[in-house]
C-alpha positions in Angstrom: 1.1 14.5 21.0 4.5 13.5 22.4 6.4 11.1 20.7 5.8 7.3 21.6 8.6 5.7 22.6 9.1 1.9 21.5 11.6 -0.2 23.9 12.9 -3.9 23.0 9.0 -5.7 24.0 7.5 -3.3 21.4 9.8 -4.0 18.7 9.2 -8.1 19.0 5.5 -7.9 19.4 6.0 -5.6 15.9 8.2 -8.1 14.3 6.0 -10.6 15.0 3.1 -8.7 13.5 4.9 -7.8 10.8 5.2 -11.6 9.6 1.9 -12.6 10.1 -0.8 -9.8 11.2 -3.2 -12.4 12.2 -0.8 -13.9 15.0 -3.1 -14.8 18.1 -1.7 -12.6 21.0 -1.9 -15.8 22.9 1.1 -16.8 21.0 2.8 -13.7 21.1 2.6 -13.8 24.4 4.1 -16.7 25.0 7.0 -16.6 22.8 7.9 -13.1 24.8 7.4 -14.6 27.9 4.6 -11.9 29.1 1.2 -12.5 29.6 -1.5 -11.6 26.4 -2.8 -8.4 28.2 0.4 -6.7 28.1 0.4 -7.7 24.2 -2.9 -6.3 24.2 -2.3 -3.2 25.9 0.7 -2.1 23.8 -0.8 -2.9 21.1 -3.3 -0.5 21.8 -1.3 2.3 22.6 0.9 1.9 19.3 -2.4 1.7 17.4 -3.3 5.0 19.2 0.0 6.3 18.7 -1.2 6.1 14.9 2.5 3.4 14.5 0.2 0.8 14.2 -2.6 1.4 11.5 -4.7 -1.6 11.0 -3.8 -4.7 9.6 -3.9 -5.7 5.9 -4.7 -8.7 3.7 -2.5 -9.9 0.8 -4.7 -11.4 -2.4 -3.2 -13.5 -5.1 -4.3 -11.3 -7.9 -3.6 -13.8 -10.1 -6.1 -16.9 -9.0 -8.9 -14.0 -8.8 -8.0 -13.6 -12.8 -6.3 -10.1 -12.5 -3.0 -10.9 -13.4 -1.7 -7.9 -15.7 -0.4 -5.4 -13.7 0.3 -1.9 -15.6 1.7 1.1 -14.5 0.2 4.8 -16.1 2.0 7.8 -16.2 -0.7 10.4 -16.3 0.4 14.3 -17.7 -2.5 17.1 -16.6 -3.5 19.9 -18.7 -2.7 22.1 -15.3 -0.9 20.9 -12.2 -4.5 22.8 -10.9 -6.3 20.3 -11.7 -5.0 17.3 -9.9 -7.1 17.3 -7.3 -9.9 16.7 -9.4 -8.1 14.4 -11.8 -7.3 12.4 -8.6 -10.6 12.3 -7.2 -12.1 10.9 -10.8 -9.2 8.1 -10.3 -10.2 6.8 -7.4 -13.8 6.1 -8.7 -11.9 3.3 -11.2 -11.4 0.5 -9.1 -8.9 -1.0 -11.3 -6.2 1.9 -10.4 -5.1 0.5 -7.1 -2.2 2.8 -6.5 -1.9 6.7 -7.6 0.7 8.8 -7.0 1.0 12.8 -7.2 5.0 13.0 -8.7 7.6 15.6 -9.8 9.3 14.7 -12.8 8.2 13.4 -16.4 4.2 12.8 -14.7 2.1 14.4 -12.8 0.8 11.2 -11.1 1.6 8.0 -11.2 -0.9 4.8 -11.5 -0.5 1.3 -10.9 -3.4 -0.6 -12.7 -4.8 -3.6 -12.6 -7.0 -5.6 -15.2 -7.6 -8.9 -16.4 -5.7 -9.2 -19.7 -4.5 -6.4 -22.2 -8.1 -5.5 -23.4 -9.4 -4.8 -20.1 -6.1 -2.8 -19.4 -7.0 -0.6 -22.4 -10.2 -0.1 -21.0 -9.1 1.5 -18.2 -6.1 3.2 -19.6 -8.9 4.9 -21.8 -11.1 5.7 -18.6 -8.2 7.4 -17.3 -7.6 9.4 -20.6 -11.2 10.2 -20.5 -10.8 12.2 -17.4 -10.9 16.0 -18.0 -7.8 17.7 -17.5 -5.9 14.7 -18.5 -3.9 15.7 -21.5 -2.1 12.5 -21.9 -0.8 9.2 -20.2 1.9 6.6 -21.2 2.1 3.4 -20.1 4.6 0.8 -19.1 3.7 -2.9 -19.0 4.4 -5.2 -16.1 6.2 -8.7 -16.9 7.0 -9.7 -13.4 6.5 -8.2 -10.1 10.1 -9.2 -8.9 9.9 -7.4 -5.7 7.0 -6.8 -3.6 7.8 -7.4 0.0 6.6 -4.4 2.5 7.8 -6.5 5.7 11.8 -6.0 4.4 11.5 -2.0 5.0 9.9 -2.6 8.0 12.3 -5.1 9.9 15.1 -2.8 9.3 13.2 0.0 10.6 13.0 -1.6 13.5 16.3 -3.1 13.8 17.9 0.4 13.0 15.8 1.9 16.1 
C-alpha cells in the first residue's frame, strides 16, 4: 500500500478528533468550512489507511472502585516461553497493559485492582503462571501523566 498522504484539512479534522472522538462531523464540518461528506470521506480513507484505528473511551477507574494502579515486572524461566506467559496474561482482566521488554524484565504489566488485597490477588495469578520465575512490583501513588492527545498533536504539528 502506498503511503497516505495527509494535507492541512486532514490534520484539523485529526485534531479535532483527537480532543473529543465523539465530535459530530456536522460540527467538524462547519468549523472547517466544508461540507460533512468530505469529513466523512476522509475519514474513511485515513481509517482505511489503518492512521485512524477506531475511537476509544476514557473510564474514571476510580468512581468504578478500581483505584490502585500497580505496575509488575515479570522475569521468565526462558525468554521461550513468553508467548505462552503472555497469552496466560491476557486471560487476567485486571492486567490492562503488558509489555514484552529488554532490560531488568521480560515483560512489563500494568495492573489494576481494587485495593492492595485484590492487587495481591492478581500479582499471585501472575506468579502462578508457568514459566514465570519471578515478578517485582512497584506501586502507583499518582498517575501524574496520562494524556495520549499531547504525542499526538505534536505529531501532527511536526508533519
Amino acid at each position: 500500500m502506498a503511503k497516505f498522504k495527509l494535507d492541512d484539512v486532514d490534520h484539523q479534522i485529526l485534531e479535532m478528533l483527537i480532543d473529543n472522538t465523539r465530535v459530530p462531523f456536522t460540527d467538524i464540518a462547519k468549523k472547517l468550512v466544508i461540507s460533512a461528506g468530505t469529513v466523512h470521506v476522509r475519514v474513511k480513507k485515513m481509517e482505511e489507511a489503518g492512521i485512524i484505528k477506531g475511537s476509544s473511551l476514557t473510564l474514571d477507574y476510580k468512581k468504578l472502585g478500581y483505584a490502585f494502579i500497580a505496575y509488575v515486572g515479570v522475569f521468565l524461566q526462558k525468554t521461550s516461553q513468553t508467548k505462552f506467559v503472555l497469552e496466560r496474561i491476557n486471560e487476567i482482566p485486571y492486567v490492562t497493559v503488558a509489555h514484552i521488554t529488554t532490560g531488568k524484565f521480560n515483560v512489563f504489566c500494568k495492573i489494576r485492582a481494587k485495593n492492595t488485597e485484590h492487587a495481591k490477588e492478581v500479582i499471585f495469578m501472575i506468579d502462578d503462571i508457568e514459566g514465570v520465575y519471578r515478578t517485582e512490583t512497584m506501586i502507583s501513588l499518582e498517575e501524574s501523566l496520562n494524556d495520549k492527545k499531547r504525542l499526538m498533536h505534536s505529531i501532527f504539528n511536526n508533519m
